[in-house]
N, C-alpha and C positions, 0 to 999 in steps of 0.2 A: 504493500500500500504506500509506503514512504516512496519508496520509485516513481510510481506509477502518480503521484501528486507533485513530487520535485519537476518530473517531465511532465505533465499538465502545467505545471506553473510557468517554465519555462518557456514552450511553445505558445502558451499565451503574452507573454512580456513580449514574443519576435514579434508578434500579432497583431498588437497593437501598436507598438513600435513602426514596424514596418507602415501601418494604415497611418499612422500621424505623418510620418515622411510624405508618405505620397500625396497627402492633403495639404501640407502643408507647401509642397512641392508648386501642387497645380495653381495656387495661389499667390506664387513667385519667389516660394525659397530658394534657391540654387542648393547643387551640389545632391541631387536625390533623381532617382526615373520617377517621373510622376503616372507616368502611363495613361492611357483616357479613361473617361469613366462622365455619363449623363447626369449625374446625380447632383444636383445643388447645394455646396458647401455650407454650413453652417458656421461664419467667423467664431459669435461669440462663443458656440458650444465646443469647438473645437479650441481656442483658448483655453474653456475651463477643465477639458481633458487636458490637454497638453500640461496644466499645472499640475497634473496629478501625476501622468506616465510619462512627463518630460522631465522628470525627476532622476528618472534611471537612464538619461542621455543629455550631460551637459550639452553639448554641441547644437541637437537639438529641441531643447530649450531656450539659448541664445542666440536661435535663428528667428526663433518665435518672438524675440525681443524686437530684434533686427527689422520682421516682418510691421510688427505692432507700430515700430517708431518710425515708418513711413507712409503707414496705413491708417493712422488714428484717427483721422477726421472720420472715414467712416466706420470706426468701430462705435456700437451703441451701447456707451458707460450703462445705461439705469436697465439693460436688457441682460448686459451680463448679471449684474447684482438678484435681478428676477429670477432667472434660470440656475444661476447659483442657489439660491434658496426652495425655488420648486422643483427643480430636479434630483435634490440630491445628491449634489458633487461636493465632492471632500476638499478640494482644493480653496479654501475661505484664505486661509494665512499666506498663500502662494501668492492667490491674486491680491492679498493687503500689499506684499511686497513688492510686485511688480506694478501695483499702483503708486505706490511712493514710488519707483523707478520712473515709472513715466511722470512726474510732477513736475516736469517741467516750466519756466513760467511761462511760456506762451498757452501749457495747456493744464496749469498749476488747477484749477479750481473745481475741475470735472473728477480728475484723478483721484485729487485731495480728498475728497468730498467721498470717495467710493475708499477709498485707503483707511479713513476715519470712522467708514461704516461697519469693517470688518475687525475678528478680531486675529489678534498677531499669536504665535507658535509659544505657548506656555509649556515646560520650559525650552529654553532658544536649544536648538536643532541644526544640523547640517541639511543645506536647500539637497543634495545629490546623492547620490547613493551607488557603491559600486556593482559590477555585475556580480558578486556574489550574495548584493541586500545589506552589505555593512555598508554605515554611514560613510562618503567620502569628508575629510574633512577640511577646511582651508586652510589655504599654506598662507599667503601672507593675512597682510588688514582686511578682516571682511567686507564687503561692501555693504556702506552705510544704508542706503533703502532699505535690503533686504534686512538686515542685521536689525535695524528695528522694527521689523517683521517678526523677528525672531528666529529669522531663517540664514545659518551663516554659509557664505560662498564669497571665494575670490572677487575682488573689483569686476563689475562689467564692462567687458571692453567691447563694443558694437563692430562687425567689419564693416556694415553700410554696404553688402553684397546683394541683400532683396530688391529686387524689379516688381514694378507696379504689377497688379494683377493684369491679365491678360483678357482684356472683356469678350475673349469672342469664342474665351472656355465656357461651356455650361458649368463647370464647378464654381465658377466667381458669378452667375447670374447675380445673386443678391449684392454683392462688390457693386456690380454693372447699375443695378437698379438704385441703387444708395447713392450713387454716384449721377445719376440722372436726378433721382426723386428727394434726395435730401433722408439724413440718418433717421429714420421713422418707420412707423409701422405700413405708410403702405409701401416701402419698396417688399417687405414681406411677404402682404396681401398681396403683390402686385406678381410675386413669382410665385405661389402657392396657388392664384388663380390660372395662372397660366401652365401650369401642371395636372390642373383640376379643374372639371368640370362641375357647375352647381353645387356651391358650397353654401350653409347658413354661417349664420355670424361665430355664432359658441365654435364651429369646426374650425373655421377658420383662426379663430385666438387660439384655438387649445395647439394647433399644428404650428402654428406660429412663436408661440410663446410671449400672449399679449393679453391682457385681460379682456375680459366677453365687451365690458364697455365703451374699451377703447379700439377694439375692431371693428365694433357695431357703427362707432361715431365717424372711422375713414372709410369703411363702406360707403357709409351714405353720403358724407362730403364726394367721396369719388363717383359714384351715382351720378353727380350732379353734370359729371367733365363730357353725359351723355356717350362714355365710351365703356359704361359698365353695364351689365344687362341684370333686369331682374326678374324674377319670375315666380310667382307665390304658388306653394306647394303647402296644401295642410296645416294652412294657416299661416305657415313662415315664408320668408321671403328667402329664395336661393339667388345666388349671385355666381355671374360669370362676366369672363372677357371672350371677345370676340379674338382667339387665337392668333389665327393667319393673318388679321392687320397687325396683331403685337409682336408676330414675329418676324413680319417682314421690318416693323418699324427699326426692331430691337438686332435687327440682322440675325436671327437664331438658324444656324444651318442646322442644327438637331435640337428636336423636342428635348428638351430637360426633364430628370426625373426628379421630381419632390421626394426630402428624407428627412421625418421627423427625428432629427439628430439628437437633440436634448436627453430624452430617456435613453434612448439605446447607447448612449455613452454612456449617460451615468451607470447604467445597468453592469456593463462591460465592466465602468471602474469599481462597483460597488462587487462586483465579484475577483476581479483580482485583488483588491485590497485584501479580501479574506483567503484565496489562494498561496498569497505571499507570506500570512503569518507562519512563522515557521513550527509551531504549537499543532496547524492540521496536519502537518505530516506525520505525528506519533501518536497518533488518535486511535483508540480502537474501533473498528468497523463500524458497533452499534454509534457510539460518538458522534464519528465523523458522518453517519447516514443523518441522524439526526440534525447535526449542523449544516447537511448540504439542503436537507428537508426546509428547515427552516430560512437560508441561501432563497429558494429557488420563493420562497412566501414573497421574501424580500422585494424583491425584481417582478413580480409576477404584472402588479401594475403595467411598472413602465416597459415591459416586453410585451405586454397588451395593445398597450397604444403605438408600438410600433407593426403588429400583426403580427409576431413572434410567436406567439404563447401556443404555436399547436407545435413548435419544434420543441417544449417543454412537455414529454409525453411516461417520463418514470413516475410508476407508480410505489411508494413505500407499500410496506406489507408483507415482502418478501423477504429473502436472504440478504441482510446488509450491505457483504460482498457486492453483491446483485445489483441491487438499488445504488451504490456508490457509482457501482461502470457506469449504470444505464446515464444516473444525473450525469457525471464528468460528459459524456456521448453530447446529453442533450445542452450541454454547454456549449461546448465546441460547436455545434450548430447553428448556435445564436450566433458566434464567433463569424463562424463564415458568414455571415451577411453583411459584413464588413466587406466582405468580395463579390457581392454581386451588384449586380451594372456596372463590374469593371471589364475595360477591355485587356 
């Protein structure tokens, strides 16, 4: 069993690893194959992962910096802060400190303001971690942002190697549209419609990561631009765009796929976090069934809301052994969905 969890842990760390590269890739990190993929990137949620699994890869991590300090204008401070808290991402004291990093004073008061909201790493901790899971620790002065974070790592040294996003990838649509529409809720609406057909208002927040009232309100201000369509079904009102003029507008050589990012990160992170403790690997079988039993309660939501939940198919009641393979099996499953719609 200790084997057989050491090698689940670890092909999970490649896993994610390797999916943050490529994400992080298509959206203008250098130095990574990004490979294609139709799927519409999520900045902020891929941020709040990255603070979590960009822990076990200085390099990148600090490309993620690299990225953010050329990208800022369109990243949406009060939406990370949301998705951090409704999602369930662990990474609270990562993004304090890489908000005080960005405090910049050109863009001192957004950052501030989100840095101040969180709280810092009680007691201070090493930001990194080697590939064996022991703390890396810092060799000279740690840098002052993070360090009052409570998170200690070497000075940042920036290379200034990130390239703008590339708007004519579907992975940067929401980049593309923030960039047209202003850091807001309908460049969200704006690509979530255009992936989908006849959405009410509640779908449309809950896929977006916006509250029902404030998607309800750009619905119907954009309603107004006469290039939104609507159509009352059951009392409610569905909403859609007229596709083919948005993509011709928007130059889209391929439909984009919508990916409700948020959960199925967190879900990812909230299972390797517990994968990594090094406590489950000496667990006896009834133990660890029950811990993975209670794993999968966990997750079960936000694997719902991604359509996941029918790759979630072991049933306890059996031989612990049994039930162990079957959960780790239905893990890995979810994993791979990380690999499809890629080319």
């Amino acid at each position: 069993m200790n084997k057989l969890l050491s090698e689940f842990s670890r092909r999970w760390l490649d896993a994610l690893l390797d999916f943050t590269w490529r994400s992080w890739s298509a959206l203008g990190v250098p130095g990574y194959a990004a490979g294609h993929s139709r799927r519409v990137l999520d900045p902020e949620a891929l941020i709040l992962f990255t603070c979590g699994v960009g822990r076990h890869d200085p390099r990148l991590f600090d490309e993620m910096l690299d990225w953010i300090s050329l990208h800022e204008r369109l990243i949406n401070i009060q939406r990370l802060k949301t998705l951090l808290t409704r999602e369930s991402f662990n990474g609270g004291p990562v993004l304090s400190a890489l908000s005080r990093f960005m405090s910049r004073p050109k863009t001192a008061s957004k950052w501030r303001r989100l840095a101040e909201s969180l709280a810092a790493q009680k007691p201070p901790e090493p930001l990194f971690f080697l590939p064996n899971g022991r703390p890396l620790p810092a060799v000279g002065t740690p840098d002052p942002a993070f360090a009052k974070a409570g998170l200690l790592r070497d000075a940042v040294a920036l290379r200034h190697h990130a390239k703008l996003f590339d708007p004519e990838r579907p992975e940067a649509l929401l980049l593309k549209l923030r960039a047209l529409f202003g850091v807001n809720s309908r460049a969200e609406l704006a690509a979530f419609l255009l992936t989908n057909e006849k959405v009410n208002a509640s779908e449309a927040a809950r896929q977006t990561g916006y509250f029902q009232r404030t998607a309800y309100n750009a619905l119907v201000e954009m309603r107004l631009s006469g290039l939104l369509h609507v159509t009352e079904r059951g009392g409610e009102n569905l909403y859609s765009l007229k596709t083919s003029a948005w993509a011709e507008f928007l130059e889209l050589e391929t439909t984009p796929l919508w990916v409700q990012w948020p959960p199925l990160l967190s879900a990812l992170e909230t299972i390797w976090l517990k994968m990594r403790d090094p406590e489950w690997a000496h667990r006896e079988p009834m133990k660890l069934a029950l811990d993975l039993h209670l794993l999968v309660k966990d997750i079960t939501l936000r694997v719902q809301a991604v359509r996941l939940d029918d790759r979630l198919t072991a049933k306890p009641g059996g031989p612990d052994e049994t039930y162990v393979q079957e959960c780790l099996q239905n893990l890995e499953d979810i994993l791979a969905a990380l690999k499809d719609g890629q080319d």
